[in-house]
C-alpha positions in Angstrom: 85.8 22.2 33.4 85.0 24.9 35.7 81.6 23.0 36.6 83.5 20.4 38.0 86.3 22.1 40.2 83.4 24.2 41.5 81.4 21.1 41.7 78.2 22.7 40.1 77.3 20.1 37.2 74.7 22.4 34.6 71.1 21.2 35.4 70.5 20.9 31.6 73.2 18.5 30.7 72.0 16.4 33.6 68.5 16.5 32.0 70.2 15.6 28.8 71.2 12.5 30.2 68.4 11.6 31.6 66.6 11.6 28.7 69.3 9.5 26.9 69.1 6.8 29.5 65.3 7.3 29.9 65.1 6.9 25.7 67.7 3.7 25.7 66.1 2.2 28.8 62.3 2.5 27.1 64.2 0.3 24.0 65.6 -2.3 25.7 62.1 -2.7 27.1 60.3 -3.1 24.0 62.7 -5.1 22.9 62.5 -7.5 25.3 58.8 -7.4 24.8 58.8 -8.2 21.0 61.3 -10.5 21.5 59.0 -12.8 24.0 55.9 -12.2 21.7 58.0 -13.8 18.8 
């Protein structure tokens, strides 16, 4: 919680995210590709 009082948010758990969204985001998009092939 210290991060967040001293407003500093750790660099890797921001990557971290990134990567989550980036690897949720790239699904959806194939997803909606096989889905419009079918």
């Amino acid at each position: 919680m210290d991060y967040y009082k001293s407003g500093l948010i750790p660099k890797f758990w921001i990557n971290e995210m990134k990567q989550q969204y980036k690897l949720k985001y790239e699904n959806l998009l194939k997803n909606r590709e096989n889905i419009s092939r079918t």
